[in-house]
Backbone as CSV, one residue per row, in Angstrom:
resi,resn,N_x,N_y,N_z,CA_x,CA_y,CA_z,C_x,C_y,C_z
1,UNK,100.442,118.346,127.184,99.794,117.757,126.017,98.623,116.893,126.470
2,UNK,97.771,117.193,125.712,96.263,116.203,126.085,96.422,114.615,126.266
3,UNK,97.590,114.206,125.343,97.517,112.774,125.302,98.152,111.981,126.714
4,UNK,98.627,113.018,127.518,98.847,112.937,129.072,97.687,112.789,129.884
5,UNK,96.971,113.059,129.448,95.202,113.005,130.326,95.009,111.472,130.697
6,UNK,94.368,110.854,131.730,94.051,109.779,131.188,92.858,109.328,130.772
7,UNK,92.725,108.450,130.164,91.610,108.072,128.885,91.784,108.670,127.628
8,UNK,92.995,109.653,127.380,92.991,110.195,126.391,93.076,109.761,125.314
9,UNK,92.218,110.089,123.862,92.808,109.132,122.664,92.581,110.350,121.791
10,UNK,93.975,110.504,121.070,93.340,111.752,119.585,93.688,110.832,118.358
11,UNK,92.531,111.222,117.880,91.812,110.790,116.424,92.141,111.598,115.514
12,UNK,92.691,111.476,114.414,92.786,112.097,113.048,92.052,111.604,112.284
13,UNK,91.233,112.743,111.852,90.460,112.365,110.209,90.923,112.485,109.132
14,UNK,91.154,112.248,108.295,92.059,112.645,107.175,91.576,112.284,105.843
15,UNK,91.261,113.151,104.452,90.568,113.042,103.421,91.982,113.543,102.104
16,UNK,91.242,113.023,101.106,92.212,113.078,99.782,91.808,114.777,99.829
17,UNK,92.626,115.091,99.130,92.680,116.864,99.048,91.783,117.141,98.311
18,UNK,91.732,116.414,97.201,90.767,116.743,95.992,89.876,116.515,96.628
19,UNK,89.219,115.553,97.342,87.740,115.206,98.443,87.675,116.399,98.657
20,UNK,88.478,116.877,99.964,88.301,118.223,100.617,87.878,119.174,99.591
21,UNK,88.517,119.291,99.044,88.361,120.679,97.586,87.195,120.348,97.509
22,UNK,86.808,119.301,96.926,85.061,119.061,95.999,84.141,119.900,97.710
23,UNK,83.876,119.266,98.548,83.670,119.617,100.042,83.110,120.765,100.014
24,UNK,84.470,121.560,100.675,84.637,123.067,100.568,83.543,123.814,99.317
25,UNK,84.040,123.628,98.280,82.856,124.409,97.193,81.740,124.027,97.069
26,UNK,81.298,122.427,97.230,79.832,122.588,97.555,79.192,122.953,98.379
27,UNK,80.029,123.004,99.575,79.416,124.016,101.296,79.159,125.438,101.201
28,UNK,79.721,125.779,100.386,80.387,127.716,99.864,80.337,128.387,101.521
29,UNK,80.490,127.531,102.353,80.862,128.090,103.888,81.101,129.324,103.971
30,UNK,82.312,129.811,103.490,83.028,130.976,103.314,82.593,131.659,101.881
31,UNK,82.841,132.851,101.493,82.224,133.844,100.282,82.891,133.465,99.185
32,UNK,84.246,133.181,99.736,85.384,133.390,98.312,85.679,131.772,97.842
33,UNK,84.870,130.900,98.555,84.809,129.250,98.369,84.709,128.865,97.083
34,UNK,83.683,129.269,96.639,83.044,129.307,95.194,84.247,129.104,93.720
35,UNK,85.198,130.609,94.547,85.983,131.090,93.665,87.246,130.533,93.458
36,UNK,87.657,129.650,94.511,88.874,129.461,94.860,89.088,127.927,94.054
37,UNK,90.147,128.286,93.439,91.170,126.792,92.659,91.267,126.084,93.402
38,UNK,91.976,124.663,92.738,92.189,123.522,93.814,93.226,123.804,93.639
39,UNK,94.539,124.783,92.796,95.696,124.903,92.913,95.760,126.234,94.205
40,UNK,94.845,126.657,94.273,94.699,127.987,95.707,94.501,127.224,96.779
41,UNK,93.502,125.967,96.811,93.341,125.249,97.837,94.543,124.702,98.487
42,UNK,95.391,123.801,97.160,96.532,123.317,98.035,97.057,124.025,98.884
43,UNK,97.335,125.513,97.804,98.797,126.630,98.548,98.284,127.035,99.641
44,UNK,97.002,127.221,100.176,96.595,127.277,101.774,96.738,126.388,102.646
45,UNK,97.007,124.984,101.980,97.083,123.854,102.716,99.036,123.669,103.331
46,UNK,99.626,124.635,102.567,100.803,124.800,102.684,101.625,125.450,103.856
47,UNK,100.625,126.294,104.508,100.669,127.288,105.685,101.304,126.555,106.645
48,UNK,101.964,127.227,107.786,102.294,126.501,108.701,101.482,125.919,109.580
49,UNK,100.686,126.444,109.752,99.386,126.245,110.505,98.775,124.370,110.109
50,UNK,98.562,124.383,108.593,98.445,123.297,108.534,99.044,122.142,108.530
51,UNK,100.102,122.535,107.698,101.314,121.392,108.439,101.030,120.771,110.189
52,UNK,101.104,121.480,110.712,101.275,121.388,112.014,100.384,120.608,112.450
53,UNK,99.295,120.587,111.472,97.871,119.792,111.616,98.131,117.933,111.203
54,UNK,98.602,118.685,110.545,99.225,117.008,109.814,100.279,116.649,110.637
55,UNK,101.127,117.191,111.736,102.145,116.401,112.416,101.393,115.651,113.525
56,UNK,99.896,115.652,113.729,99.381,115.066,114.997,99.182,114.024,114.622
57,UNK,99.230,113.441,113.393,98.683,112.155,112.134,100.160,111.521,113.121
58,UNK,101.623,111.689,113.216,102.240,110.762,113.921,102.031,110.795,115.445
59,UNK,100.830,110.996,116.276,101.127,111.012,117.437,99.701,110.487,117.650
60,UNK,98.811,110.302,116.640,97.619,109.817,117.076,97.528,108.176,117.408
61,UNK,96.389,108.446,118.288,95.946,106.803,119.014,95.484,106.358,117.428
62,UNK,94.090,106.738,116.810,93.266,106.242,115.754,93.790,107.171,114.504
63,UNK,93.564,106.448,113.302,93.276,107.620,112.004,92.262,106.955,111.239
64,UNK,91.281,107.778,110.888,90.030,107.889,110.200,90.440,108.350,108.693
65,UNK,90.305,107.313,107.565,89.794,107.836,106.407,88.195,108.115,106.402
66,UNK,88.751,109.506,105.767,87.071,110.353,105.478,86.738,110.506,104.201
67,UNK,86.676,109.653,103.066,86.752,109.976,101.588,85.615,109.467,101.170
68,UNK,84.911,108.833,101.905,83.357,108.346,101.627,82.547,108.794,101.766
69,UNK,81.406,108.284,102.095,80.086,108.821,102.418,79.875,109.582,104.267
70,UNK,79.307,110.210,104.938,78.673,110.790,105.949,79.305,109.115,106.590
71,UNK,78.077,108.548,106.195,77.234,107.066,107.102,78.836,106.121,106.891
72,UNK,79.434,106.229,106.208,81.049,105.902,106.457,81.838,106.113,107.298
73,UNK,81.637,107.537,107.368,82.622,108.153,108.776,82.286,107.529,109.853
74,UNK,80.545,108.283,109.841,79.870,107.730,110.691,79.857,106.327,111.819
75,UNK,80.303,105.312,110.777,80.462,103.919,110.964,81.564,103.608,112.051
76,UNK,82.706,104.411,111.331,84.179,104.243,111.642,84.564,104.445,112.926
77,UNK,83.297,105.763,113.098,83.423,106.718,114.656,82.558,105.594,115.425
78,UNK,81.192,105.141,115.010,80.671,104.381,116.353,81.957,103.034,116.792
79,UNK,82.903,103.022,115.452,83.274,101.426,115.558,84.425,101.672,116.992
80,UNK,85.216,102.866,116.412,85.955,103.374,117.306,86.002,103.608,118.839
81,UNK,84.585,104.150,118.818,84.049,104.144,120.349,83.439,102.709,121.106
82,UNK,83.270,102.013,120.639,83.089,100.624,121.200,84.104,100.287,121.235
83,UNK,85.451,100.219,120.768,86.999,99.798,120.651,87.411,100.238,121.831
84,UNK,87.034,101.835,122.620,87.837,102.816,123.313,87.085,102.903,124.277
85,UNK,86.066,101.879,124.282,84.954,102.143,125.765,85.471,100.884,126.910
């Protein structure tokens, strides 16, 4: 596991779903973005795959709310790296 490295620190970002949803369809990244519910969004969010994403949220050094602006995140990440330097 990475967090064996040393200097290692893992960071979770983590956003309200509905954030993500709004996100996703204004990016139209993918073709079928456009098209897709926020009740389709969840049930993908349901996968095992993502779960699994969300079990690193108990093993992380930092967690980042991402529900704001860019220059928010932004903030959070320089604040972080002066914390971890």
């Amino acid at each position: 596991m990475p967090k064996k490295l040393p200097g290692f620190n893992l960071v979770f970002i983590e956003a309200d779903i509905e954030k993500r949803y709004q996100r996703i369809i204004s990016r139209r990244e993918n073709v079928d973005d456009k098209n897709k519910s926020l009740e389709e969004f969840k049930k993908d969010h349901e996968r095992e795959t993502e779960l699994q994403i969300v079990d690193l949220k108990k093993v992380a050094d930092v967690i980042i709310g991402n529900n704001g602006s860019p220059e928010d995140l932004y903030k959070q990440i320089d604040e972080i790296i002066k914390k971890l330097s």
